[in-house]
N, C-alpha and C positions, 0 to 999 in steps of 0.2 A: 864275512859278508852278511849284511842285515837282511833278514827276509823280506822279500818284495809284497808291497800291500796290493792289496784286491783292491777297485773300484766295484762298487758296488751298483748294481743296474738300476735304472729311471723305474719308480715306482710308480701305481696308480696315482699315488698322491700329490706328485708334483702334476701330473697328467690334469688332471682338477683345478688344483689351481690357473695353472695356464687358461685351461678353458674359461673358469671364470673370471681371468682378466679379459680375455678377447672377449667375453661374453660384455662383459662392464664398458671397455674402449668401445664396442659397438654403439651401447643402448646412450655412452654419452657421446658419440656423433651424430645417433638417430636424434637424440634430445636438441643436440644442434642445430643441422639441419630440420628438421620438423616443422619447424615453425615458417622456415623457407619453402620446403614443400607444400602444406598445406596452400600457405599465400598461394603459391604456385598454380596449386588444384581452382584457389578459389576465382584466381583470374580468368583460367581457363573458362569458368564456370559462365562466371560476369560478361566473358566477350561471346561464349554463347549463344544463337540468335534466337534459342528459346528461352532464354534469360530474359529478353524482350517483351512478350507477352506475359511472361509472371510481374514482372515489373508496374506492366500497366493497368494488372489486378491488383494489385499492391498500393499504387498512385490509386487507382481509382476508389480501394475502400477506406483508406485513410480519409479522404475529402469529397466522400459521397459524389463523385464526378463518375461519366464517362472518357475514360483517356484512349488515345489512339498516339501512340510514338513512332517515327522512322524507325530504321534498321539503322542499329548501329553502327558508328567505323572506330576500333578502336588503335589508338599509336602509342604505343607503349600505355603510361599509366591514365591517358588522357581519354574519353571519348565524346565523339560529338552526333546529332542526330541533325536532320534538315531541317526537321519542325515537328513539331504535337501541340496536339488539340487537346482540350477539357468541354465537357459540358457537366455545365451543376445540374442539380435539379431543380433548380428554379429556372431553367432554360437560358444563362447565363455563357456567354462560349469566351473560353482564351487560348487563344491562338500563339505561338512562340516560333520563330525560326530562327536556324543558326544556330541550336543551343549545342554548350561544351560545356568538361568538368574534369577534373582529374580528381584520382584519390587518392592521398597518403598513405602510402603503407606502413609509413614509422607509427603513426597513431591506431593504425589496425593490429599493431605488436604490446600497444596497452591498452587494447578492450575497445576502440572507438575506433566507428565511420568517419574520417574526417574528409568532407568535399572541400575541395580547394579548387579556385578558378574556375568559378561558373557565375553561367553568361550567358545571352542571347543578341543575337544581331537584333531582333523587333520582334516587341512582347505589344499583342493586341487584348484588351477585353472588352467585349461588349455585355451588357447589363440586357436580362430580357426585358422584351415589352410590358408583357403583363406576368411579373413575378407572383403577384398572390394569389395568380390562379393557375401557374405553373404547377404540376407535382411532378413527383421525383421521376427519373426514368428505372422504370420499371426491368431493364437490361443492366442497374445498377445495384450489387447488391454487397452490402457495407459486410465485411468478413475484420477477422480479426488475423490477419497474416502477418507476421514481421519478417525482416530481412531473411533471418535465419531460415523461414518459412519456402522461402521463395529460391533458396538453394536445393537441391536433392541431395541433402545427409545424412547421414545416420543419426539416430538420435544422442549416443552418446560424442561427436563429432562436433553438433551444434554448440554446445555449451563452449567449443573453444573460437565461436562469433563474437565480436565484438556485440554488446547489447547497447549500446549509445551511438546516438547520431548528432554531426555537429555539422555547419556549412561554414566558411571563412568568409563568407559574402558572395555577393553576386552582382552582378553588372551589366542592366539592360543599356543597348547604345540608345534606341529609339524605340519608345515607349508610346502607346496609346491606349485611347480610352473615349466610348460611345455610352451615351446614358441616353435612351427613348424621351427625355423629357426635355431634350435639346442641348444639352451640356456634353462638350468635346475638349479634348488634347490629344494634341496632335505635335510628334514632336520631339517630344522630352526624354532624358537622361533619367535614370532611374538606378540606385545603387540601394542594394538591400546589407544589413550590418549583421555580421557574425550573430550565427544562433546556435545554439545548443537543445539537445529535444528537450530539457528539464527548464525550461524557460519558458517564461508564460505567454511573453509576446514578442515581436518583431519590430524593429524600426527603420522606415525606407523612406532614401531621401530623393524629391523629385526636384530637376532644373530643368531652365530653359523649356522648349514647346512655347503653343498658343494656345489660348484657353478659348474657347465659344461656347456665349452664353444663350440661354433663350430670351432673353430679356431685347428687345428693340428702341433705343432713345428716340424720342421724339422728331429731333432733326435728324437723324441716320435715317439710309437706305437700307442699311443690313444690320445683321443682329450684332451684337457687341462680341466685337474682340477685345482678349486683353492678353500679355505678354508676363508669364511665369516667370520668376525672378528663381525662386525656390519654395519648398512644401516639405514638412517634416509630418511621418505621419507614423503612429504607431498602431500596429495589426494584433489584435489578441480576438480569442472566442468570442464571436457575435459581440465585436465591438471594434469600433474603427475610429481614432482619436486622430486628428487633425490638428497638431500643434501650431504651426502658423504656416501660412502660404501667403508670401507675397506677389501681388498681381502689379505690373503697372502697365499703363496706355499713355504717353509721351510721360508730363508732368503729373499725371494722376496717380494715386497710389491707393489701393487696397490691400491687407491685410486681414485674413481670415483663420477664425479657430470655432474650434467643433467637435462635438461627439457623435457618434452612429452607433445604436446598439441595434443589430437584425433580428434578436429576439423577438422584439416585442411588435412592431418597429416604432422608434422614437429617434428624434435627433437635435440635438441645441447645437445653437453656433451665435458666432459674434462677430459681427463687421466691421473694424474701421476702415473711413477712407478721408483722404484729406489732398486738394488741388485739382476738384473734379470741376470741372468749367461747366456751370451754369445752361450755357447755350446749348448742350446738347440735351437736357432734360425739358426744355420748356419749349411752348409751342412757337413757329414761327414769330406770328404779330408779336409774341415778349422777346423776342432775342435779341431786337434790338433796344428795348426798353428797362432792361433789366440786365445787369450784367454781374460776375463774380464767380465765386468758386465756392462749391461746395466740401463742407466737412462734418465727421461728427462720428457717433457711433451706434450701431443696430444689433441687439438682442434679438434671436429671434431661436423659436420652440416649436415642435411638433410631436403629438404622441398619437399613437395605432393609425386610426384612418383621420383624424381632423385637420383640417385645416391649418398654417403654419400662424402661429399670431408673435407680435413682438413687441418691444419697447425700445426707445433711447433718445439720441438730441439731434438735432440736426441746427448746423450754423451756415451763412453765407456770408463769406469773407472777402474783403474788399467790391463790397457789395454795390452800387451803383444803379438810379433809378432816374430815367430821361427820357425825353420823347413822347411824355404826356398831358394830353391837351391839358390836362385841369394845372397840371403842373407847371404850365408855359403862362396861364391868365392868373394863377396864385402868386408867378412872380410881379407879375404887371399890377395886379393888385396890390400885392403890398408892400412891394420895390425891395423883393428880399429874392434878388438875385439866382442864389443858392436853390430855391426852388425849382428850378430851370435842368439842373445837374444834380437829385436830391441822391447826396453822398450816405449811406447804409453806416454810422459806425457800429451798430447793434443789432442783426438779424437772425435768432435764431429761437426753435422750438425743440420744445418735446413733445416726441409723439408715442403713439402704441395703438392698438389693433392687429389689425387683420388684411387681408384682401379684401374683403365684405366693407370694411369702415376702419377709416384709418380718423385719430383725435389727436389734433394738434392742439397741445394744452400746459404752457400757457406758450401763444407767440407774441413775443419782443422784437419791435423792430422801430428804431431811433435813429435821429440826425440831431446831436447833441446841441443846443442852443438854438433846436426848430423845432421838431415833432418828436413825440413818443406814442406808439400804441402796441398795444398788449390789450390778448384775450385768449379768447378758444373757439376754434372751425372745427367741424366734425365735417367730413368730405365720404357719404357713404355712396357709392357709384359712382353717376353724377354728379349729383345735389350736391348742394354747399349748406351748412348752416354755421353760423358764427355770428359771436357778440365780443365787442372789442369796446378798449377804452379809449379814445383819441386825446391827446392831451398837444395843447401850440403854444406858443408865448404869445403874450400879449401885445406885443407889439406885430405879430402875423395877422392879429384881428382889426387893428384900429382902422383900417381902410376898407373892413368889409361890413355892409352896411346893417344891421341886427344880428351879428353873431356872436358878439360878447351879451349881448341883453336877451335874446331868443335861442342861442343853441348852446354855446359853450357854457354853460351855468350849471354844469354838478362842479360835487366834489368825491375828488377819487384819492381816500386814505393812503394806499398805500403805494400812490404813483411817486412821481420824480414831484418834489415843491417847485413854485413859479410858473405855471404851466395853467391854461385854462381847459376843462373838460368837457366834456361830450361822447355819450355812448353811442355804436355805429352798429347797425343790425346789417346781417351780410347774409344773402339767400341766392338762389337762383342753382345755374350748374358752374362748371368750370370753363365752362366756351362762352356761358352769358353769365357773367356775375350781376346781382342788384346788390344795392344798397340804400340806406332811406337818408343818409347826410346829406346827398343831394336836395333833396324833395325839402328837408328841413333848415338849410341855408336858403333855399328861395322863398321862403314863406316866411323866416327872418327877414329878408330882404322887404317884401313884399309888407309886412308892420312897420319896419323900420319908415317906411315909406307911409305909413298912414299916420305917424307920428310929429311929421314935417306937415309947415301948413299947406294949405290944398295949392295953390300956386307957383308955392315954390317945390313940392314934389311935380306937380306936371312939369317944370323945366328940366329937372334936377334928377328925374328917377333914370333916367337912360344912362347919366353918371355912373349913377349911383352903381347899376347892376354890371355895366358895359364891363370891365374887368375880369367880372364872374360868368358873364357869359357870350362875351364877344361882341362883334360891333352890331352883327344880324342874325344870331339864332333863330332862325325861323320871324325875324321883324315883331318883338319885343315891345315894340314900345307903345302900342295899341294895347296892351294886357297892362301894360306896369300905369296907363293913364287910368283904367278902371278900377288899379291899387288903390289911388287917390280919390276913390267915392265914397267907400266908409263900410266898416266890420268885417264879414268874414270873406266880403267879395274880393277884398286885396289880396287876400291869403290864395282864393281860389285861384287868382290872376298868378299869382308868383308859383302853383302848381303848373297853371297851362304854360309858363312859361321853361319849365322843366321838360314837361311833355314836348314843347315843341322841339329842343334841345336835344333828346333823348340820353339823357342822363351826361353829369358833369364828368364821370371819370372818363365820358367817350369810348370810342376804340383809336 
């Protein structure tokens, strides 16, 4: 029979090992879970409701504001507040209610904050009154805290924070905006495009809303409205870039772009607009005299405190010019119809200036196989001053009695050929314009008339003039018989006869 073996008893050394697997399966479950606890801790932390005022110190030295947020609600990874305030230090306030946001915790597991779904029912901002004399609030004070700051960790604890922040967008429903210098929206959709903190700017897109401007048209009772199509704007450090916004009001259309830099402060921007109706820029008496649509485009600049000045063109398309006297006895004079209804195919200028003085330089404005004139008005306040070139066919003069031999007698190089000229000086304000063609077509009239022998202008001058100044302007024909005595008395007569008139282009 084989002798029976001994087992030999459990040493220290397997004792050891054991331990150090249990020890090992622990440290890699804790290694597992961990990362689940922490999150864990750190939500606890986030729904907090002293979490809330760290928060607000944290918003507020990021963006040199004073912030003020609701009490939190949070539902699982989502939270929403009722509303907060900001006020900058330039005494600028925005107001938010409704706001929500959740946050990814798959992206808190690779080192980043990522907000996701955030929003506000209605995000207001109003602009202070007097920003340059605003200063900061002194309850505001710029710290250098981050996220990790704003938790209570340990220091070795913090470094396992995500250090990057990113947003997936955001999405106000109704958007507004108060500028003290009259400019409102009211209204609009507002959606802001994923950002990331390592990104230098932001791009937000505005629709729909009403736009009110401080601007008042002439025939309006109120200030201009106009209706936001869409605005694309990009936000970076003390600069605010305005890619295009378009505006329209029925058929009319603007289009606007621009920059804002608050450093300094400066701002360029560019206007087009094209189908704007005439009638609502000019004053009554023209509305019905004058008709068409405006188009064209406007530069315009401002740097620190001065004033905004600009340049560019301005056109009036299917332009239309009727219902004036001079324009009703030009037909009758010289049996050219068309004077009656003088159709615009060519009105348009460049201008540049200022508010102070605005220089229309050079204006063009034609009725192709009638009239052409082209010059420059400089319009500073009131006052008018301008010098044009008038150019007619010669067949528009034949029926007017010295105005091919006395008025229309330059020559203008580099006008349209076939055309007879004459320079027209233009003064006065914009409610009473003068001009001196008048004065100088009656005093042609009036040589014309001492040219004919003396019997047959006494018959013949009241012909002669009747066209150009109606049947009884002030009873004419007592002046136009003293035309027919000799030298400069005719001349004088064909002034009184102006006088009596009180100018041919009327009201």
């Amino acid at each position: 029979m084989p002798p029976r073996t001994r087992r030999r008893p459990r040493g220290p050394r397997r004792r050891w090992i054991a331990l150090l697997l249990g020890a090992a399966g622990l440290l890699a479950l804790l290694g597992v879970m961990a990362p689940a606890l922490f999150m864990g801790w750190v939500r606890h932390h986030l729904q907090d409701d002293a979490f809330r005022s760290r928060l607000e110190t944290l918003t507020g030295s990021r963006l040199d504001a004073q912030v003020q947020l609701a009490p939190l609600h949070w539902s699982g990874d989502e939270v929403r507040a009722a509303n907060a305030g900001l006020v900058f230090g330039d005494g600028s306030r925005l107001e938010a209610h409704g706001l929500h946001l959740g946050i990814d915790w798959g992206a808190f597991r690779r080192g980043l904050w990522q907000i996701i779904g955030a929003g506000a029912d209605q995000l207001d901002l109003n602009f202070a009154v007097n920003p340059s004399q605003a200063g900061a609030d002194p309850s505001v004070q710029v710290q250098t805290e981050s996220m990790a700051g704003s938790l209570p960790l340990p220091g070795w604890l913090r470094s396992w924070l995500p250090s990057r922040f990113a947003v997936d967008g955001a999405h106000i429903q109704r958007f507004g905006l108060h500028h003290p210098g009259g400019w409102q929206l009211a209204g609009a959709e507002l959606a802001l495009s994923p950002w990331q903190q390592d990104e230098a700017s932001l791009l937000a897109t505005v629709k729909g809303g009403t736009v009110t401007t401080p601007v008042r048209p002439p025939a309006g009772t109120s200030n201009l409205h106009l209706d936001l199509k869409r605005a694309n704007i990009r936000l970076a450090s003390q600069e605010f870039n305005l890619q295009e916004a378009v505006l329209q009001r029925q058929d009319a259309e603007w289009v606007v772009r621009g920059r804002l830099q608050t450093g300094e402060p400066s701002w360029q921007a560019t206007l087009e607009f094209q189908r704007v109706p005439l009638a609502e820029w000019v004053t009554e008496d023209w509305r019905q005299r004058l008709t068409g649509n405006l188009a064209g485009e406007i530069q315009l600049e401002s740097k620190a405190a001065h004033s905004a000045v600009g340049h560019g063109k301005v056109r009036l398309e299917q332009g239309v010019l009727t219902a004036l006297p001079i324009l009703d006895r030009l037909a009758i004079w010289s049996g050219v119809e068309r004077f009656k209804r003088l159709v615009l195919d060519v009105a348009e200028a460049n201008v540049k200036g200022s508010m102070e003085e605005l220089v229309f330089d050079p204006i063009i404005v034609a009725s192709h196989g009638l009239m052409h004139l082209q010059g420059r008005l400089s319009v500073r306040g009131d006052a008018l001053d301008g010098q044009f070139w008038l150019g007619v066919t010669p067949e528009t003069l034949r029926w007017l009695p010295g105005a091919q031999q006395h008025v229309f007698t330059e020559t203008h190089a580099t006008g349209p050929a076939g055309l007879r000229w004459t320079q027209v000086r233009l003064t006065g304000t914009r409610h009473a314009p003068r001009e001196d063609l008048s004065l100088r077509l009656v005093e042609g009239a009036g040589r014309a008339a001492l040219e004919l022998p003396g019997e047959v202008a006494a018959k013949s001058g009241v012909l002669l003039l009747e066209p150009l100044l109606g049947k009884e302007p002030g009873k004419p024909t007592e002046p136009l018989k003293n035309a027919t005595e000799a030298g400069s008395r005719a001349v004088e007569s064909g002034v009184r006869l102006l006088e009596n008139l009180g100018g041919l282009l009327g009201k």
